[in-house]
C-alpha positions, -999 to 999 in steps of 0.1 A, spaced: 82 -321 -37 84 -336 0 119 -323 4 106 -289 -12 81 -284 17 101 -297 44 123 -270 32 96 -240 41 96 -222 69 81 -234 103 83 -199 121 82 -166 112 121 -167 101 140 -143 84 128 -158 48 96 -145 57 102 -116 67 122 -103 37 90 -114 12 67 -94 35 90 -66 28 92 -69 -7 54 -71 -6 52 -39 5 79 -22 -14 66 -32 -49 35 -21 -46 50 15 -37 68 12 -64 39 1 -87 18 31 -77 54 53 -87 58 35 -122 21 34 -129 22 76 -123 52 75 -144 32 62 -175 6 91 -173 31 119 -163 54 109 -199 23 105 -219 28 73 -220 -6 50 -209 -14 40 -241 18 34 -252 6 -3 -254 -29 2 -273 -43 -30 -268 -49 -56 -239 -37 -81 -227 -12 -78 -262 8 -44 -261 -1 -43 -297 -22 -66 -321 -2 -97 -328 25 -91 -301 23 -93 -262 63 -68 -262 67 -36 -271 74 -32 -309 102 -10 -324 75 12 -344 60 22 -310 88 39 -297 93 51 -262 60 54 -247 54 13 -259 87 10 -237 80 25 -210 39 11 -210 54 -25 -213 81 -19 -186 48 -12 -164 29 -45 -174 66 -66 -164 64 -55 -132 31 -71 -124 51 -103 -133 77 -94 -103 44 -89 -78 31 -124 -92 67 -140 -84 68 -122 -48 30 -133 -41 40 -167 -47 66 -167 -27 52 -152 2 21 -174 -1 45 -201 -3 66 -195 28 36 -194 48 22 -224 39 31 -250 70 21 -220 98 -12 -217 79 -29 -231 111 -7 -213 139 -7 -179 115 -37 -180 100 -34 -140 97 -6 -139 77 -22 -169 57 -51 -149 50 -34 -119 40 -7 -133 16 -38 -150 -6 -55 -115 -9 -30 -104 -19 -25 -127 -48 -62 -126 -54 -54 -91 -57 -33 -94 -90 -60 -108 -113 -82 -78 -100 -51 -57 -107 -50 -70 -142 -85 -65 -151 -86 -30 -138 -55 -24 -158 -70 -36 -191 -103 -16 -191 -82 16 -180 -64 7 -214 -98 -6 -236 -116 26 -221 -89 52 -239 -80 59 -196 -110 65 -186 -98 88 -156 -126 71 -133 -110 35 -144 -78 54 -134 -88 66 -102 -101 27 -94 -67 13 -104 -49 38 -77 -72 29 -47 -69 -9 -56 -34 -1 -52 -37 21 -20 -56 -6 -3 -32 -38 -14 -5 -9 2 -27 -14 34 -26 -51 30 9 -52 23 17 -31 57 -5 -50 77 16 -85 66 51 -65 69 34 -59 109 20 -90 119 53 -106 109 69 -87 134 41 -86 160 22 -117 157 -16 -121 152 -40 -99 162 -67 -122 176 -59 -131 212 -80 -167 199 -53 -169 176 -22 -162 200 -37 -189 221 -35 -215 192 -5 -207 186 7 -211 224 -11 -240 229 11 -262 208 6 -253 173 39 -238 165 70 -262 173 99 -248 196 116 -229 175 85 -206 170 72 -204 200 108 -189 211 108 -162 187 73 -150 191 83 -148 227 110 -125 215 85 -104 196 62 -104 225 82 -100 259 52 -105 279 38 -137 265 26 -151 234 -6 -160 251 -21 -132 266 -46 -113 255 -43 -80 232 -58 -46 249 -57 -8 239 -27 9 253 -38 43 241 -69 61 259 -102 55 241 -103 90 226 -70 84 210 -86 55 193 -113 78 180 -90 104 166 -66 81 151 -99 61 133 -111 102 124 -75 108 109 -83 79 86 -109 89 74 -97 123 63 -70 101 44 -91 83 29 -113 115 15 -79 131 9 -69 105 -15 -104 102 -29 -107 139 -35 -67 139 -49 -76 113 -74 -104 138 -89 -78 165 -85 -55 142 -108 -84 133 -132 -93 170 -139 -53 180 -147 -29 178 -178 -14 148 -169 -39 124 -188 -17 97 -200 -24 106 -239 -28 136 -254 -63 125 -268 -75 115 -235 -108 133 -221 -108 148 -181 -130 150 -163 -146 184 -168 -143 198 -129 -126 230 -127 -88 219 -116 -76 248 -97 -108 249 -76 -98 210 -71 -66 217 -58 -80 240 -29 -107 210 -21 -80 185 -17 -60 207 4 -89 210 32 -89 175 43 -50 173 40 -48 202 66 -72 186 85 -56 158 84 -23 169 97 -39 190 127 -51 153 140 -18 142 133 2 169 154 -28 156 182 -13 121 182 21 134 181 19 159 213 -10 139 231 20 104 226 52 128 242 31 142 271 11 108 277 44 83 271 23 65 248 34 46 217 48 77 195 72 63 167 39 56 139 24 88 144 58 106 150 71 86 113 30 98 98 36 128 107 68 137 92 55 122 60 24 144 57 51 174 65 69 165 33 36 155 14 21 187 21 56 208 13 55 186 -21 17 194 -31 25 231 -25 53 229 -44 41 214 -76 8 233 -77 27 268 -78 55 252 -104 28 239 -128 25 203 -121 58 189 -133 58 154 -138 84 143 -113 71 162 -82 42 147 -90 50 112 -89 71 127 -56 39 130 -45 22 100 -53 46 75 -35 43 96 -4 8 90 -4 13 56 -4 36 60 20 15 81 40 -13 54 39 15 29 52 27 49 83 -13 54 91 -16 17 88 10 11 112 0 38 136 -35 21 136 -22 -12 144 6 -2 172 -26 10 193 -28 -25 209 -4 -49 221 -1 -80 245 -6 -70 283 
């Protein structure tokens, strides 16, 4: 077990870095699976919870496809359990020096219990598509978790208190190097805005219209045909009059967008986030449009949904790249 530790990192090394990564990619990929069990019909494909079916925790021959395809869902929680774990893991002796990526790797595993839970009511309530819509912005926020790790990786901590620690003798040599190389001006001074205030304020406002954007697109999804089941209840708001409501805060959106965009090139400020956000909602928007006048079919849809979490990534980052070391 002593040999085990003394094996973990005692920087922020590549090892690290890759599990942050992963960390963010599978919970993307959780929020495309998960909207591939609704869009094939396929969310109670395992009836019961935590078994798939009474008497057995795999999918059973007699439940054909769907029980497939609902169990392939529940396995990968077991790969985001394994990556938790490991990430958690690799930051265990920096916990003092990076208490910020300490803190986020264990909510992110407290986040898979919750996950779980969430999961099996969505199941015991016949998918409810309120439980539904709960499940997605669980996932959209561990997707904000998840960036901000990926980030402060790269960046170090956010709390000039915390750069200081870490300067001051917490991290050995070999740390303190690298974070120099992440920071060229010195781990130890402080972090300050390098974007004009009302940048800040329309950056903060764009996030908000995300966040009603994706509130208002999960009633939009809970009033459709894409249930889960055939059997399953919506519910009850008028779809295509949901479709227009979504679209206003999207548009919105993307206006305050192309504001960050112009406002970085003729200011020189930090442009890549917003330029990256920006091209995202451009294909976002191109997809919504696309699958509301083609019917809804399934695999634009779930086009849609990992952009969204994309989306909500880029916006993280943008947020985040607004302050740096002097």
């Amino acid at each position: 077990m002593k040999r085990l530790y003394q094996w973990l990192p005692t920087s922020v090394d590549r090892r690290v870095r890759m599990l942050a990564w992963a960390s963010l990619a599978v919970q993307i990929i959780l929020v495309g699976t998960g909207g591939a069990v609704r869009l094939t019909g396929s969310g109670l494909g395992c009836p019961t919870w935590p078994q798939c079916t009474d008497g057995s925790f795999v999918s059973t021959p007699e439940m054909g496809v769907h029980g497939i395809i609902e169990f392939t869902n529940r396995l990968l929680t077991f790969v985001i359990v394994v990556i938790s774990i490991l990430v958690f893991v690799a930051v265990l002796r920096i916990r003092h020096s990076r208490r910020d990526l300490f803190v986020l790797t264990l909510l992110q595993g407290l986040s898979i219990p919750l996950q779980a839970v969430v999961g099996g009511i969505t199941v015991l309530t016949g998918l409810n598509p309120y439980i539904v819509g709960i499940h997605f912005v669980i996932s959209i926020g561990l997707v904000v978790v998840t960036t901000m790790l990926v980030y402060r990786v790269y960046y170090g901590p956010r709390s000039a208190a915390a750069i200081a620690k870490a300067d001051a003798g917490a991290l050995d040599a070999r740390s303190s190097a690298l974070v120099g190389s992440l920071a060229p001006t010195g781990a130890g001074s402080p972090l300050v805005l390098v974007v004009p205030a009302w940048y800040l304020l329309v950056s903060k406002v764009t996030a908000v219209f995300v966040g009603i954007t994706v509130v208002v697109g999960i009633l939009t999804t809970g009033s459709g045909p894409h249930a889960g089941d055939a059997a399953t209840p919506r519910n009850g708001l008028n779809t295509d009059v949901m479709e227009h409501i979504h679209s206003y805060p999207a548009y919105v959106t993307f206006a305050l967008t192309l504001i960050l965009v112009i406002a970085g090139l003729v200011l020189r400020l930090p442009r890549r986030w917003p330029l990256t956000l920006l091209l995202i909602e451009v294909a976002q928007i191109a997809v919504g449009l696309t699958q509301s006048r083609l019917g809804l079919p399934p695999a634009l849809v779930v086009t849609h949904m990992i952009l969204a979490a994309t989306l909500v990534a880029a916006l993280t980052a943008t947020l985040l790249s607004q302050r740096r070391r002097v």
